[in-house]
C-alpha positions in Angstrom: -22.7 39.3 14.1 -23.4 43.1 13.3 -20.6 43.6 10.7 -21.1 44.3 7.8 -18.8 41.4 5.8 -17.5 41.1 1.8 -15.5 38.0 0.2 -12.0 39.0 -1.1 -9.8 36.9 -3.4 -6.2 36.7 -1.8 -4.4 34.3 -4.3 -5.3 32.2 -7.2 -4.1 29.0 -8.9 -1.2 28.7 -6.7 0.4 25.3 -7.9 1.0 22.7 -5.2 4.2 20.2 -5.0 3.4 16.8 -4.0 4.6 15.2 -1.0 6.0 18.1 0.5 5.4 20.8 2.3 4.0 23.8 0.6 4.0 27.0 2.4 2.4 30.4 2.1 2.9 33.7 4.4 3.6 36.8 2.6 0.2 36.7 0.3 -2.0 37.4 2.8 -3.9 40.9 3.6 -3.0 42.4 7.0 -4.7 45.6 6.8 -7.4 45.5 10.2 -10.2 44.2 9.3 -11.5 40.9 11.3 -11.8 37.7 8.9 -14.7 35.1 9.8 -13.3 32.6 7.7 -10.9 31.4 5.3 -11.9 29.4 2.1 -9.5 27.0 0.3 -10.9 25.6 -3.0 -8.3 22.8 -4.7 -8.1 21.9 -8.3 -6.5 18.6 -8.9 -6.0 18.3 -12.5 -5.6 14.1 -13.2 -4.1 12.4 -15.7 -5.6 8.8 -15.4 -5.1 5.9 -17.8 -5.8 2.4 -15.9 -5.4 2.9 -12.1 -8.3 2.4 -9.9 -9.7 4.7 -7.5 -8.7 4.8 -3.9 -11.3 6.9 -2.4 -14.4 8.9 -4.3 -12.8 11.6 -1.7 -9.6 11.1 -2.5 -8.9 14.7 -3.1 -9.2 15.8 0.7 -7.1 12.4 1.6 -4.2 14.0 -0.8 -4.2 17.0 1.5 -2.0 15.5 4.3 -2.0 18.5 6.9 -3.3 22.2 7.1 -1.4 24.7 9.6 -2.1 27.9 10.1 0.4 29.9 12.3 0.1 33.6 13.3 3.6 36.1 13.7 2.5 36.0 17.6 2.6 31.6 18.0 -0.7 31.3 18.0 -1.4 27.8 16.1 -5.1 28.2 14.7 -5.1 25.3 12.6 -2.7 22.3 14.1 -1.9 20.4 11.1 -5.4 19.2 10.4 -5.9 16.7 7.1 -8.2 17.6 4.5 -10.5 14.8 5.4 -11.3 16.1 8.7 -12.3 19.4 7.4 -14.4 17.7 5.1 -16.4 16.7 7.8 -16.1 19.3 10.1 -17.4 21.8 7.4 -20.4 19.3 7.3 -20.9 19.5 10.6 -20.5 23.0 11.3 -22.8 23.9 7.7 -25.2 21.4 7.5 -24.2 20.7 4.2 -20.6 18.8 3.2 -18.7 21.2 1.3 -18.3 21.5 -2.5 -16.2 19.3 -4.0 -16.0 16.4 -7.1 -16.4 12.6 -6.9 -12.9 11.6 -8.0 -14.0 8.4 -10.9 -11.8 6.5 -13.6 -11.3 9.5 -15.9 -9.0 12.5 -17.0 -10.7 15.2 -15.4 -10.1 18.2 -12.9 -11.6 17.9 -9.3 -12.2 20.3 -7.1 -12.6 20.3 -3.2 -13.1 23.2 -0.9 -12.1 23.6 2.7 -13.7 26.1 5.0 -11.6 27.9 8.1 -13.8 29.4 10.5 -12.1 31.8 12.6 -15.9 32.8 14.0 -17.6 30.4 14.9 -21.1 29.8 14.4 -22.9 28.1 17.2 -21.7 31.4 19.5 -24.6 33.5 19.9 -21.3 36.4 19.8 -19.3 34.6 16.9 -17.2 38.1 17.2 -15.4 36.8 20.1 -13.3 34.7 18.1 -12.7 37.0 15.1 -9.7 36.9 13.4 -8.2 40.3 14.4 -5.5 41.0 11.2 -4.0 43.9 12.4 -2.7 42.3 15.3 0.0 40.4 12.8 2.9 41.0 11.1 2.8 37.4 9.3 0.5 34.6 8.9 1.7 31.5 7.5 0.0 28.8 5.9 1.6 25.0 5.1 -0.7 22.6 3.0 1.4 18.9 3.5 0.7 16.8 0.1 0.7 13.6 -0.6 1.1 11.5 -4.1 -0.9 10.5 -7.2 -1.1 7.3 -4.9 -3.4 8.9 -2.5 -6.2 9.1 -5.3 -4.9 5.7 -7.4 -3.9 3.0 -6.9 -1.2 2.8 -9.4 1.8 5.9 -10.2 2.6 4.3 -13.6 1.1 6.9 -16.3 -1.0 8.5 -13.6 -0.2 12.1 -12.8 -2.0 14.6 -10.2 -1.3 18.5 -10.5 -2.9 20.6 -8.1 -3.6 24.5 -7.5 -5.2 26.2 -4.7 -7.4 29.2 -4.5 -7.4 31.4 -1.3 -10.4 33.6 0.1 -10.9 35.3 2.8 -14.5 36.6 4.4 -14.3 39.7 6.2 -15.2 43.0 7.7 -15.7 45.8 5.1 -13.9 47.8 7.2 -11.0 47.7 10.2 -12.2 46.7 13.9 -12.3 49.0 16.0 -9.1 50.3 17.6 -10.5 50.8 21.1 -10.9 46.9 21.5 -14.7 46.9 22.1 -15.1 45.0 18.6 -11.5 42.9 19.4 -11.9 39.1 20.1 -10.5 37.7 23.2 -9.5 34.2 21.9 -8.8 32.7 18.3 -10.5 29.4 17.0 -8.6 26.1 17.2 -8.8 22.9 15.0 -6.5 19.8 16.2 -6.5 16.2 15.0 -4.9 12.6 16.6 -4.5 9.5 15.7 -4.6 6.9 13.6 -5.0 4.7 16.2 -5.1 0.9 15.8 -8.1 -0.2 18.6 -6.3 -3.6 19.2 -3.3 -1.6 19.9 -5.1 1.6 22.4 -8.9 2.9 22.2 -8.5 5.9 23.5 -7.1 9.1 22.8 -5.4 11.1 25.2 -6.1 15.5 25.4 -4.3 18.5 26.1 -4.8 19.9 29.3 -4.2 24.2 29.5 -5.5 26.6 31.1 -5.3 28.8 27.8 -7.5 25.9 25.8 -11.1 25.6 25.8 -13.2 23.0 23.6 -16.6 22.9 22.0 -16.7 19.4 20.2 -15.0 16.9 19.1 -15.7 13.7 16.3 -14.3 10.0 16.1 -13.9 8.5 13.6 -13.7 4.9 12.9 -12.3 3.0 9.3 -12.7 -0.4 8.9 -9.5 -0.6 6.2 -6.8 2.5 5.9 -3.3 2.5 6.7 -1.3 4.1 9.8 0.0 7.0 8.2 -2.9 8.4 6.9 -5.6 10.3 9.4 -9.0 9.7 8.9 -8.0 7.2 6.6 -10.5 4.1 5.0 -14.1 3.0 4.6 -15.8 4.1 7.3 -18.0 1.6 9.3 -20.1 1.8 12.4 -19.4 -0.6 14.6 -18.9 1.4 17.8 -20.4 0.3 20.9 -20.1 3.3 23.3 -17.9 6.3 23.2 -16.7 7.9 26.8 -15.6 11.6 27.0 -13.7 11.9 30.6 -10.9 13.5 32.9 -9.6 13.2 35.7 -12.5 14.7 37.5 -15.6 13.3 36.1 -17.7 11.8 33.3 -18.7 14.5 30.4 -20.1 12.1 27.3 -20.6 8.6 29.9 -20.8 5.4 27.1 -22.5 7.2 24.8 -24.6 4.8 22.6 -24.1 4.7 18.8 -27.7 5.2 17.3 -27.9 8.1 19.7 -24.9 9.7 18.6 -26.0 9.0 14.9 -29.1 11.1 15.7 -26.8 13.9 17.2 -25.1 13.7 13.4 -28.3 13.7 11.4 -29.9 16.6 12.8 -26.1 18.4 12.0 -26.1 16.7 8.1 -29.5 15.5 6.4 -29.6 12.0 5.3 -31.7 9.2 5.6 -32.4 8.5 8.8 -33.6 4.5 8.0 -29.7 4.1 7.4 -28.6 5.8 10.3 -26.1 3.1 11.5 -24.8 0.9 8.7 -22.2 -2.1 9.9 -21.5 -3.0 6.5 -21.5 -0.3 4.2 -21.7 -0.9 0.0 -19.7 0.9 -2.6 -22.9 2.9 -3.4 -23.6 3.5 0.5 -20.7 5.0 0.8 -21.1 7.8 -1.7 -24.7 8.3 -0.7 -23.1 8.3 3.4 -20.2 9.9 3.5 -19.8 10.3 7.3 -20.5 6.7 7.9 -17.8 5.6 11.0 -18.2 9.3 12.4 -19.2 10.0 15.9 -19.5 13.6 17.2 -20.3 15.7 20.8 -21.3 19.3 20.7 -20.5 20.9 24.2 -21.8 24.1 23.3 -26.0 23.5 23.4 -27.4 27.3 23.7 -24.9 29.4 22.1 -22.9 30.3 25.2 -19.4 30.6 24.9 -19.3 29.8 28.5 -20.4 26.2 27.8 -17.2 25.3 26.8 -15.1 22.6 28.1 -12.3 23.7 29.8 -9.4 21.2 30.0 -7.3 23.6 32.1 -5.8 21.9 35.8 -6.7 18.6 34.4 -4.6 15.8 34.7 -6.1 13.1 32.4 -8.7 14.5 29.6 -9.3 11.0 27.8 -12.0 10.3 25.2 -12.4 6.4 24.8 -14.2 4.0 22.4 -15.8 0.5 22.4 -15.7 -0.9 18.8 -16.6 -4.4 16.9 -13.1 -5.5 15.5 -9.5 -5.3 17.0 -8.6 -4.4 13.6 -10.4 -1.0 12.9 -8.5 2.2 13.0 -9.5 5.0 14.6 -9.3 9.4 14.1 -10.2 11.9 16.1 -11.1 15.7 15.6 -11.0 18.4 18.3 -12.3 22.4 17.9 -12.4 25.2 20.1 -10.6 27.9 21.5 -7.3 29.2 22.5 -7.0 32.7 24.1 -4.7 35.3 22.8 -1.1 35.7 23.3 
């Protein structure tokens, strides 16, 4: 990009109800200037006295659903959990985002959540700028869940949380002319939980106005159905198959090789690239064990995309171990403007 960029507060400490729906839309800035990405940082003040912990992550598992809506319909974010962003930050920085080990103690812990409108492996990330001038409104739901989500016991717990909202973006307004305009807006969308005993596969939107450039499984081996991207995760997948109704596009990938894909995206070390049975400390030191993911975009081309327009099946399908594991999955691309 050859903007010039600066990072502007937009709101801070807004408190957050649990198990609701908490929504956001006449805070934000609307004055021009094209946004590269929006940061969320939560603080989730706990009051803990003899619970145990769910999940070391269990901050992002709290946040149930992100949307992000502009005044025109355009969904950017389609109600995406805060686990998935967790590791499609990872993914997309190389790094998982900042956040807190939740443990046994009173405490506040933070997690932050990174929404990039341009995306980085375009050699022209401008063409999915986020233009703000073109909006009257933008609205923004966070969906919350309970102390529950991060213990394993409500009686004397308590969780209180507050989000932070910044915004990266141009120092100045795009141009008016439209050379500096994007033609198309990012686009995050999750499915799932699925049982694999009950359907391995997951089923895609076909549009002509919808274009891809990856997607991620992922697998738990324990979780519950109401909960995306839920458990431990554990690799036991076979081969993963990205199709539609034309031809083969990922054909039985095999795990280790898609493990290899992950490791060059997110260091770690690569003599436990595939671990079946994961320990409690293995799991801190892995976070993104159980995750499988497919870059369709290799040399920066926007063109590379997957276009899932005049389609009439777009399927992505797993092999896995047990009957019993659940299954997520991730999606991100783009969606032209309306």
């Amino acid at each position: 990009m050859y903007y010039p960029t600066e990072r502007r507060m937009v709101a801070q400490a807004l408190p957050l109800t649990n198990s609701t729906v908490n929504r956001f839309s006449n805070i934000f800035p609307l004055d021009g200037t094209g946004w590269t990405k929006m940061i969320l940082t939560f603080h989730a003040t706990i009051d803990w006295t003899n619970a145990v912990v769910v999940d070391r992550l269990s901050v992002y598992r709290w946040i149930k659903g992100i949307l992000l809506r502009t005044s025109r319909g355009e969904t950017i974010v389609d109600n995406v959990p805060g686990n998935a962003f967790h590791f499609q930050n990872a993914w997309d920085n190389g790094v998982p985002p900042r956040h807190d080990l939740v443990i046994g103690a009173d405490g506040v812990y933070d997690a932050t959540i990174e929404i990039a409108f341009a995306r980085q492996e375009l050699n022209r990330p401008e063409d999915l700028i986020f233009a703000s001038g073109r909006y009257s409104n933008l609205q923004l739901d966070i969906t919350t869940g309970s102390v529950l989500d991060v213990l394993n016991d409500a009686v004397g717990e308590t969780i209180a949380v507050t989000m932070d909202i910044e915004i990266e973006s141009t120092f100045s307004a795009l141009a008016p002319d439209g050379k500096g305009l994007p033609f198309a807006h990012a686009y995050y969308k999750t499915y799932g939980p699925m049982l694999y005993s009950t359907q391995n596969y997951f089923d895609l939107e076909s549009s002509l106005d919808l274009g891809l450039f990856g997607f991620a499984l992922k697998v738990g081996g324990t979780g519950t159905m109401t909960c995306q991207f839920d458990g431990v995760g554990i690799d036991r997948l076979t081969q993963l198959t990205f199709r539609d109704s034309v031809r083969r596009w990922v054909d039985n990938a095999l795990p280790i090789g898609l493990k290899q894909k992950l490791n060059t995206k997110v260091c770690f070390d690569p003599h436990n690239i595939y671990i079946a049975t994961p320990t409690a400390v293995e799991q801190i030191a892995y976070p993104f064990i159980g995750w499988y993911g497919h870059d369709f975009v290799q040399f920066g081309s926007i063109n590379e995309h997957y276009a899932t327009g005049k389609k009439s099946l777009i399927r992505v399908e797993y092999t896995d171990g047990t009957t019993t594991d659940l299954a997520s999955l991730l999606v991100w691309g783009f969606r032209t403007l309306r």
